[in-house]
C-alpha positions as CSV (number, residue, x, y, z in Angstrom):
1,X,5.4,13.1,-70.7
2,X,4.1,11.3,-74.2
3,X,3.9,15.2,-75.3
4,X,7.8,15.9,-74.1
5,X,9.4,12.5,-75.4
6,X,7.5,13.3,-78.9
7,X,9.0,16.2,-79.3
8,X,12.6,15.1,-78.5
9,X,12.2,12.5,-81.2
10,X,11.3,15.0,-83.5
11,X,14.3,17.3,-82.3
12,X,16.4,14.7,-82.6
13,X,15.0,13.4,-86.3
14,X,15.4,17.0,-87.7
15,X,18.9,17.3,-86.3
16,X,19.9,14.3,-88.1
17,X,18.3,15.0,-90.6
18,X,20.3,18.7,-90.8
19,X,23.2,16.9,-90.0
20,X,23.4,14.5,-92.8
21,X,22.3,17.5,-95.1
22,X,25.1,19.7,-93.9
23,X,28.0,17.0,-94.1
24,X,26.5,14.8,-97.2
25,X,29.1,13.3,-99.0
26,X,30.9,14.6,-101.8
27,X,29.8,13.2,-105.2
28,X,31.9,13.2,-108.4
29,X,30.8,12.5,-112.2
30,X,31.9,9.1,-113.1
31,X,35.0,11.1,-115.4
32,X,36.6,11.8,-112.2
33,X,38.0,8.3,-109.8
34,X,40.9,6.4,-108.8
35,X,43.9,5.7,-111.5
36,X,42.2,9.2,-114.0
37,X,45.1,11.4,-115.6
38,X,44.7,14.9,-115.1
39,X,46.3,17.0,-117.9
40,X,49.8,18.3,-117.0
41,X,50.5,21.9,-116.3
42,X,47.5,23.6,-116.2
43,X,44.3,24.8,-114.7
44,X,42.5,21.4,-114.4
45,X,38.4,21.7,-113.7
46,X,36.4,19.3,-111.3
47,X,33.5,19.0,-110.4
48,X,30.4,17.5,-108.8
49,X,27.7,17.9,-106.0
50,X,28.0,18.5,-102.3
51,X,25.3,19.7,-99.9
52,X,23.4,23.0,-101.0
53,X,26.0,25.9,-99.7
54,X,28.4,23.7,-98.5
55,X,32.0,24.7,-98.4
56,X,33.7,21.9,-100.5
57,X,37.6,21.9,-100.5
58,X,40.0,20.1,-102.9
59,X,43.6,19.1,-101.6
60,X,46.2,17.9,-104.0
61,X,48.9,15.7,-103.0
62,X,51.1,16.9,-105.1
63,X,51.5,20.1,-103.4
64,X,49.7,19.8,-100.6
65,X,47.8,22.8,-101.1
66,X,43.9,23.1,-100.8
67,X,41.3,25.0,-103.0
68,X,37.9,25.4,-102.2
69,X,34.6,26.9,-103.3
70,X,30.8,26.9,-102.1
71,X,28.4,25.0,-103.7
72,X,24.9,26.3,-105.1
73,X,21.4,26.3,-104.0
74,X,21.3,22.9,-106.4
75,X,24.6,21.2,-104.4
76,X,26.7,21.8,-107.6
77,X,30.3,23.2,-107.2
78,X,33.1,23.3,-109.6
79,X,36.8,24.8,-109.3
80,X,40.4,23.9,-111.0
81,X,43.5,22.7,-109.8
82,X,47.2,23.5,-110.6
83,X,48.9,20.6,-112.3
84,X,52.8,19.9,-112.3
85,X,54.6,18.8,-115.0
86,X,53.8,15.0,-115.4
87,X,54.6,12.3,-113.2
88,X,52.5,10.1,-110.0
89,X,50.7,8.4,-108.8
90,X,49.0,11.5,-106.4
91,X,46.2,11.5,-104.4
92,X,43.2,14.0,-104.4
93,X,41.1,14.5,-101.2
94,X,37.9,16.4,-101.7
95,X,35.4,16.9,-98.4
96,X,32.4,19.3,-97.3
97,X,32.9,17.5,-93.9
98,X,33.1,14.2,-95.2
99,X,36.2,13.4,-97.0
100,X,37.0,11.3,-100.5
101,X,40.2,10.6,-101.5
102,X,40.8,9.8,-105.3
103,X,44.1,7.3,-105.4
104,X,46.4,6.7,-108.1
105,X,46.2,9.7,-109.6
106,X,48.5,10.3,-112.7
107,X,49.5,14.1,-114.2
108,X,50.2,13.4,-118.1
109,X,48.7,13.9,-121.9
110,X,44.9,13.5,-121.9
111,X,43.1,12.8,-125.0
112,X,39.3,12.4,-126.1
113,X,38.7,10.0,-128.7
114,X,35.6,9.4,-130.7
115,X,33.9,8.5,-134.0
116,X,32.0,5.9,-135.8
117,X,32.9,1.7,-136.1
118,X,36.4,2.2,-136.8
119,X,37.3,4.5,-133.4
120,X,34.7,1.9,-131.6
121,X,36.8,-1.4,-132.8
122,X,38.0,-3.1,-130.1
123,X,42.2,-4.7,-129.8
124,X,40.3,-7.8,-129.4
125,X,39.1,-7.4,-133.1
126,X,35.5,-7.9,-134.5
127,X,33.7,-11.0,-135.9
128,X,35.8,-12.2,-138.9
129,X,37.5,-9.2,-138.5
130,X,40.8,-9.4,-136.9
131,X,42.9,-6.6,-136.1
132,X,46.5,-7.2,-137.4
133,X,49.1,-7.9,-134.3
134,X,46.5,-6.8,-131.7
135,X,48.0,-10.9,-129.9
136,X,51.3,-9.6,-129.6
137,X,50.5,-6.0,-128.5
138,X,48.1,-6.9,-126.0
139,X,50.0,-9.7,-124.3
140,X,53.0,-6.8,-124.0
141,X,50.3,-3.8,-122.9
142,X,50.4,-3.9,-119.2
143,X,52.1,-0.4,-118.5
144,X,52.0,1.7,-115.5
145,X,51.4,4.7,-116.8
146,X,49.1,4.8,-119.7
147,X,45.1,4.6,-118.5
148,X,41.7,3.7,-120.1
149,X,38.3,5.4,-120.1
150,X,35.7,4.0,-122.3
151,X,32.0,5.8,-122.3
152,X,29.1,3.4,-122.2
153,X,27.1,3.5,-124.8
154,X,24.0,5.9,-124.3
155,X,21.8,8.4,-126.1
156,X,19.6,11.2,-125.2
157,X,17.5,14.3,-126.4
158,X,18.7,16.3,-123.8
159,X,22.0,17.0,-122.3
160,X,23.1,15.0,-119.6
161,X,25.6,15.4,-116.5
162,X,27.1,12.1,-116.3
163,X,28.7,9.2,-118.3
164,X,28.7,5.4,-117.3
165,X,32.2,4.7,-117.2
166,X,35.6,4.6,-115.1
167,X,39.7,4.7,-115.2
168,X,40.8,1.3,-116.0
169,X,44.8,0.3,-116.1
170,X,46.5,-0.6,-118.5
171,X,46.5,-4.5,-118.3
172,X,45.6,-7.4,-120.7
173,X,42.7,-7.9,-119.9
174,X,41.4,-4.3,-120.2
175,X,43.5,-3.1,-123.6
176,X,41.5,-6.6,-124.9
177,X,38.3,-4.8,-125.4
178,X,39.6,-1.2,-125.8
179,X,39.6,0.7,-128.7
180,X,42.3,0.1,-131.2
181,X,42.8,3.3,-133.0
182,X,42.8,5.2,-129.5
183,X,45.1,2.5,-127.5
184,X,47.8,2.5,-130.1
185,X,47.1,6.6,-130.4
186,X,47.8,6.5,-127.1
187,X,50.7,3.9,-126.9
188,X,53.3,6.2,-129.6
189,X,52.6,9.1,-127.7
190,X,53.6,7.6,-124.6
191,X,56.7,6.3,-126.3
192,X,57.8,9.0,-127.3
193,X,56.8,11.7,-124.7
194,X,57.8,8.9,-122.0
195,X,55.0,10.4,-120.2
196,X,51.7,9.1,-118.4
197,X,48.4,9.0,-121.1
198,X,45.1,9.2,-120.3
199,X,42.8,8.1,-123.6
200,X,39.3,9.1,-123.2
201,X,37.2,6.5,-125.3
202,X,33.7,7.5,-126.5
203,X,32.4,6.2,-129.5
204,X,29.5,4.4,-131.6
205,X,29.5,2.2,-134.7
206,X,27.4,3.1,-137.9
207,X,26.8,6.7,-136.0
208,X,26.8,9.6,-138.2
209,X,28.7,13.1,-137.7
210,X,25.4,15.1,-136.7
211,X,24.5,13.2,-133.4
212,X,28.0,14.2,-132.0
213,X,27.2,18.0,-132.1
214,X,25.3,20.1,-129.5
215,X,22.0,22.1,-130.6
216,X,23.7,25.3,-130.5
217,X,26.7,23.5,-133.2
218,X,23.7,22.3,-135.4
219,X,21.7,25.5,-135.6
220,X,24.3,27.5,-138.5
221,X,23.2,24.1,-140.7
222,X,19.7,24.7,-141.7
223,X,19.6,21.6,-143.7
224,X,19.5,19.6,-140.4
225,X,16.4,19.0,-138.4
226,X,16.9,19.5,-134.6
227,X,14.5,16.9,-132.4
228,X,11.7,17.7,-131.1
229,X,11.7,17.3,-127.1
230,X,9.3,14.3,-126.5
231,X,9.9,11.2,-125.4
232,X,10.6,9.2,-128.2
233,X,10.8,4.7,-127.7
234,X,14.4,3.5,-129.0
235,X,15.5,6.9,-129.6
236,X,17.7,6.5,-133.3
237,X,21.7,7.1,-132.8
238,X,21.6,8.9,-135.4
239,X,19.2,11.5,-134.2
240,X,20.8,14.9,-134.6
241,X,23.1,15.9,-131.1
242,X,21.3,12.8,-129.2
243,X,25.5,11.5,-128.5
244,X,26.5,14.5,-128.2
245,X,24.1,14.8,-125.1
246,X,24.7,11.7,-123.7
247,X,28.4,10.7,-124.3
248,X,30.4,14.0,-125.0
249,X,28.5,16.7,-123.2
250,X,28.9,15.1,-118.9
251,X,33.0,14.9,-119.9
252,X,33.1,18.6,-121.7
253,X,35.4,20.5,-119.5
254,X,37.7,17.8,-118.3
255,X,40.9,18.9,-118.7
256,X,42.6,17.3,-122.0
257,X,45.4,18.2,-124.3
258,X,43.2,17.7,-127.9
259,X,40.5,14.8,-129.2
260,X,41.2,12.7,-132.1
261,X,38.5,11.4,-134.4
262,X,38.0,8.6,-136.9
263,X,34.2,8.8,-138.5
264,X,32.7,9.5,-141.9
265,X,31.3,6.5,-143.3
266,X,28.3,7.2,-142.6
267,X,27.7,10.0,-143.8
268,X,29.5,9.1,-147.5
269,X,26.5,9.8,-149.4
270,X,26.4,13.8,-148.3
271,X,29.8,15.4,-149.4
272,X,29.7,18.7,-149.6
273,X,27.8,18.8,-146.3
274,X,30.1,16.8,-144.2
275,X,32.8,19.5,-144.7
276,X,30.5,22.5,-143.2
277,X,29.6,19.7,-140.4
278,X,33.2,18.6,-139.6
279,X,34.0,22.4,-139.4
280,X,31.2,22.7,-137.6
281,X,31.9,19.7,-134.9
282,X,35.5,20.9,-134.3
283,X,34.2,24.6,-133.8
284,X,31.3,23.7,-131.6
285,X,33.6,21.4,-129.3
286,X,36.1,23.6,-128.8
287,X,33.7,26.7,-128.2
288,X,32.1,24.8,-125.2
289,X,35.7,23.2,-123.9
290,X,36.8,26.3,-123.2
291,X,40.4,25.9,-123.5
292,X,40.9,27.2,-126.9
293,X,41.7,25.5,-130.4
294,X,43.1,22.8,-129.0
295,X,44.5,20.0,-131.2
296,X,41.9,18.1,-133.5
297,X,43.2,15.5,-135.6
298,X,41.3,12.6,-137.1
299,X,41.9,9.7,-139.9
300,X,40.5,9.8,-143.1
301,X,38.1,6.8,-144.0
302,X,39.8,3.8,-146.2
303,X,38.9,3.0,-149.4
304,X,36.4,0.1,-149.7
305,X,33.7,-1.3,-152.6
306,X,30.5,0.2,-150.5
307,X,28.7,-2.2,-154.2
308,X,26.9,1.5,-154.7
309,X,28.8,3.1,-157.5
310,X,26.0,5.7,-157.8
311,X,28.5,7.4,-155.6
312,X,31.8,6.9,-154.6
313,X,33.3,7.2,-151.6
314,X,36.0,9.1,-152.7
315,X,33.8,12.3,-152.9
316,X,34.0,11.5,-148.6
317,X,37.4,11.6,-148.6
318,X,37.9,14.8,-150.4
319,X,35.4,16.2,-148.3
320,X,37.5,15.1,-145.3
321,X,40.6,16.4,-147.3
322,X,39.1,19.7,-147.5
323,X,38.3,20.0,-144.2
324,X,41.8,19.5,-142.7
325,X,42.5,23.2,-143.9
326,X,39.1,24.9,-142.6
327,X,40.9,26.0,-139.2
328,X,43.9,26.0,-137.8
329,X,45.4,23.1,-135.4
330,X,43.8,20.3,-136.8
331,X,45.6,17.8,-139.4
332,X,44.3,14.7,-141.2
333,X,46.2,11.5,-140.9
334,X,46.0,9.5,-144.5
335,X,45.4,5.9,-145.0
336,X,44.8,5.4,-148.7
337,X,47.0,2.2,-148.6
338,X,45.4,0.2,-145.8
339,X,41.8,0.2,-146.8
340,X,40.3,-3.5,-147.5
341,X,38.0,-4.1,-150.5
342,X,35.7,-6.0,-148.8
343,X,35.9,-4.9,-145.0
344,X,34.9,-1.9,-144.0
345,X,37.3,-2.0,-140.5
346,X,40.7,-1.9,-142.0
347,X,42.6,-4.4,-140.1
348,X,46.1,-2.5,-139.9
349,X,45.3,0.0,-136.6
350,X,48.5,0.2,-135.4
351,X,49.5,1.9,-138.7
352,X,46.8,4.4,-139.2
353,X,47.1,5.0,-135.4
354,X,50.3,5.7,-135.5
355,X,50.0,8.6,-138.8
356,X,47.8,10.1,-136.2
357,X,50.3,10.3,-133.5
358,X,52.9,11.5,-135.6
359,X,50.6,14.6,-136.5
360,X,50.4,15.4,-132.5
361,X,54.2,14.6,-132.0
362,X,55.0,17.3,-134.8
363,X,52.2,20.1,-134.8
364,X,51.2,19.5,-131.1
365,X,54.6,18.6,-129.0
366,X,57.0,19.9,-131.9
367,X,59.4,17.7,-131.8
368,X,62.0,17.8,-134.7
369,X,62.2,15.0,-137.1
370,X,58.9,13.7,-137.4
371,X,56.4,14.7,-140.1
372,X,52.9,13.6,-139.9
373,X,51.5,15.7,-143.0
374,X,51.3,13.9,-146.0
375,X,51.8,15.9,-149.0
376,X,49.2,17.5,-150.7
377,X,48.5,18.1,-154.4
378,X,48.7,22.1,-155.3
379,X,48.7,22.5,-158.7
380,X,48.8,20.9,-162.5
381,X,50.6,22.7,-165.4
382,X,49.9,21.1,-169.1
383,X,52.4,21.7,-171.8
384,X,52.7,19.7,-174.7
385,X,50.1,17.1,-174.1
386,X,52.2,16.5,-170.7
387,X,50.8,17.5,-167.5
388,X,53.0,18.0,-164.5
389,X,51.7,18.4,-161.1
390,X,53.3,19.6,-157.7
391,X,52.8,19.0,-154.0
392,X,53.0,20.8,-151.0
393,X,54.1,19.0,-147.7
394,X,56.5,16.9,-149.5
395,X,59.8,17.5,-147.2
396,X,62.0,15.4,-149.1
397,X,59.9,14.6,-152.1
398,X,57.5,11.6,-153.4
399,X,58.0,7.9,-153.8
400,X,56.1,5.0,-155.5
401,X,58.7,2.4,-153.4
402,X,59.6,1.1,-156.7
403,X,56.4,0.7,-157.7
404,X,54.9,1.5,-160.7
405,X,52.5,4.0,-160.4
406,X,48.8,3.1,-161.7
407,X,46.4,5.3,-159.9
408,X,46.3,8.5,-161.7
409,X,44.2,9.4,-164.9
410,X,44.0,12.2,-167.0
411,X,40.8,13.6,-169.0
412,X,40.3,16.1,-171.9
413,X,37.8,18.8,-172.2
414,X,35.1,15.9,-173.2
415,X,35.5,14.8,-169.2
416,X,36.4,11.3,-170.0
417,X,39.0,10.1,-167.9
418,X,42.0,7.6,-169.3
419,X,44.5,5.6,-167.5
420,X,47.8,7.4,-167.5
421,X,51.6,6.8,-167.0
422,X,52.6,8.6,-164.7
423,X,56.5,9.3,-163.5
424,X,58.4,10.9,-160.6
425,X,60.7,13.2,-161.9
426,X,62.7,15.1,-158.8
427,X,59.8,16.6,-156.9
428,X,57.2,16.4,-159.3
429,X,54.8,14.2,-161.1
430,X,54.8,14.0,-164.9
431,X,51.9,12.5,-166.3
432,X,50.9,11.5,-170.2
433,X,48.0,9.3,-171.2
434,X,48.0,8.6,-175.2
435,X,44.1,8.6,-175.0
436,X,44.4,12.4,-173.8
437,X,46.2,14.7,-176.3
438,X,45.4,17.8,-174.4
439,X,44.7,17.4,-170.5
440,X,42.7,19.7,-168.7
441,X,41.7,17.5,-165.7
442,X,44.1,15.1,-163.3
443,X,42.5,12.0,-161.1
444,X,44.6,9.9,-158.8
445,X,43.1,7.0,-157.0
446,X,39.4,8.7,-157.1
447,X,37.5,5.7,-156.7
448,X,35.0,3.9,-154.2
449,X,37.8,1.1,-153.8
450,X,41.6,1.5,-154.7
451,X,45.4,1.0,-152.7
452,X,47.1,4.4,-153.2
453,X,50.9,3.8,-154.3
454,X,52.1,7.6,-154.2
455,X,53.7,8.6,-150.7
456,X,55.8,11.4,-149.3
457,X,59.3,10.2,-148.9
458,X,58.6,9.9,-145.1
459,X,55.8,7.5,-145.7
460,X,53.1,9.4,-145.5
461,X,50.0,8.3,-148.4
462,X,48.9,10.6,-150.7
463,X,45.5,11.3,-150.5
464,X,43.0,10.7,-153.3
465,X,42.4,13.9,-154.7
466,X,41.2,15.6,-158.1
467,X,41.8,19.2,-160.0
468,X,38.4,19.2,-161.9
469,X,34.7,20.1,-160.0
470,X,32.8,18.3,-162.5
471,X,29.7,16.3,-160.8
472,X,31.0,12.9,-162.5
């Protein structure tokens, strides 16, 4: 009898134990929960683990219908949706015999957003460093149909699967201590697309660019050392893909419209590299996306007295300038009048935000009457001991609004650069310096710290930007 009751109990362990293996519940990365956004029309991925084999099946409210797939030997499964047009809330129910239903589910414009200090700056503002309006705007934020993802912080050496992190609303209390640059990114486009926004935040102050590409993005730059694969005690941000691993790699995938990007500082002191590597970032993300060149657009860093004037920042920002042409669908939003000479977090988001919005409104959505691009300088033609230079992206021309103009200098064959006067005449610039009888080399606002005063009639800054290549 002790012999027959034993081996019920064991029957019966075993069958629970086959049970809760054939009908364990459905797990989702921490990307995918209640109140996410789900990129309008179009194939949207998700994923996660069920049982090993296991049928798991996918309905979407929004039309009712039901996708499935079988997960692996390993429990992992992954499949993609339909999306509508925008609009919600939905509801997503996801089972392998146990069901979990995802509420408040909006269908809109998904974007990722990440960089350095400046993308990482919070509404709420750092210490003695205030972001300008963020009272007003966050007392006004609570809005239905804009939502908030913020990665935790997190590094590794290799990839990982999953992110610490989840949906928030839009409220008060959440905009508070959400990044600037993306929640005012995020609150033009929803303006102006009156359509749900879903902002991916996933940043880390003082990083540099290399941490925030994969191993395979880093091997075409052989002056970058990969890690080596030990365990390492208070692993360095800056370690080469280490972010990358931890904080892009578990949401690559995800259905998104584009990313934008706000980062550079760091990496001021290496020039010519950073345009290879910001290439290379853009290239490397959207190769393992999978959803083509989508949209990349990111803000070039301010000008600001780094006290180092072995090398000026400015060399960064043509670097960045540079880059904005290397492939197509990406654009650089200027900010050459906001930068702070001794803070390195401008305080004016909402502004630079809001140049980066109106590159996705015009190259990304198309819509007519807004110009993002700020113009561009082409080309310098000397004659007479006057140098005249023209631009490209200047729709309607350039303007100084009123203001003199006292960022530009000129330089002779000897390289020494003057102060110059410098005029707009129709769509040109017509420069003269008395110290410069015969220019051969133009500088505007080329320096570590400076406020740019030369726009594009529809606002945009001029970038700082040179004609020579000389080293000094």
């Amino acid at each position: 009898m002790k012999r027959f009751l034993s081996s019920i109990a064991t029957l019966l362990i075993v069958l629970v134990f086959t049970i809760g293996t054939l009908y364990a519940e459905v797990k989702l990365p921490a990307i995918f929960g209640d109140n996410m956004v789900l990129q309008q029309q179009t194939k949207a991925a998700i994923w996660g683990t069920a049982s090993k084999n296991a049928t798991v099946k996918v309905t979407t409210s929004w039309n009712n219908k039901i996708y499935s797939c079988r997960a692996g030997s390993d429990g992992n499964w992954k499949l993609k949706v339909a999306t509508p047009i925008a609009g919600g809330p939905y509801e997503i129910t996801i089972s392998d015999g146990k069901s979990l239903k995802l509420k408040n589910v909006l269908i809109g414009e998904v974007w990722v957003c990440s960089g350095q200090s400046n993308m990482e700056m919070p509404m709420r503002g750092l210490r003695s460093q205030p972001v300008i309006g963020s009272a007003e705007a966050i007392a006004l934020s609570s809005n239905p149909n804009i939502r908030l993802f913020t990665v935790k912080k997190t590094s590794s050496l290799e990839p990982l699967d999953d992110v610490t992190g989840d949906w928030q609303l839009c409220t008060p209390g959440n905009v508070y201590g959400f990044s600037a640059t993306a929640y005012y990114f995020g609150l033009m486009l929803h303006k102006v697309l009156n359509v749900p926004v879903g902002l991916i935040h996933s940043s880390w102050g003082g990083s540099r660019i290399e941490p925030w590409i994969s191993e395979n993005g880093l091997k075409n730059f052989d002056w970058v050392k990969l890690p080596e694969k030990k365990p390492v005690e208070n692993l360095s941000i800056q370690t080469p893909t280490v972010l990358f691993n931890a904080m892009i790699n578990p949401i690559v995938g995800y259905g998104m419209r584009g990313a934008i990007w706000y980062q550079g500082e760091s990496n001021r002191r290496e020039p010519k590299e950073y345009v290879k590597l910001m290439t290379g970032l853009i290239e490397n993300w959207r190769s393992i996306w999978g959803i083509g060149e989508f949209p990349f657009y990111y803000i070039q860093i301010a000008p600001y007295d780094y006290g180092q004037p072995e090398i000026s920042s400015a060399y960064l920002r043509e670097a960045q300038l540079k880059a904005s042409t290397s492939l197509p669908n990406i654009g650089m939003a200027c900010i050459m009048d906001l930068g702070e000479k001794n803070i390195i977090h401008p305080s004016n988001k909402e502004a630079g935000s809001n140049r980066l919005a109106y590159l996705a409104l015009e190259k990304t959505y198309g819509i007519k009457g807004i110009y993002g691009q700020s113009p561009v300088f082409k080309e310098m033609k000397v004659s007479g001991g006057v140098a005249r230079l023209t631009f490209d992206h200047a729709v309607t021309g350039l303007t100084s609004f009123g203001k003199e103009l006292s960022c530009f200098e000129l330089a002779g064959a000897d390289k020494r650069f003057f102060p110059a006067k410098a005029s707009i005449v129709g769509p040109e610039i017509v420069l003269m310096s008395l110290s410069v009888t015969q220019p051969v080399a133009v500088r505007y606002a080329f320096k570590d710290f400076v406020v740019g005063d030369l726009y594009g009639v529809t606002g945009m800054p001029v970038s700082s930007f040179r004609s020579d290549d000389w080293d000094q």
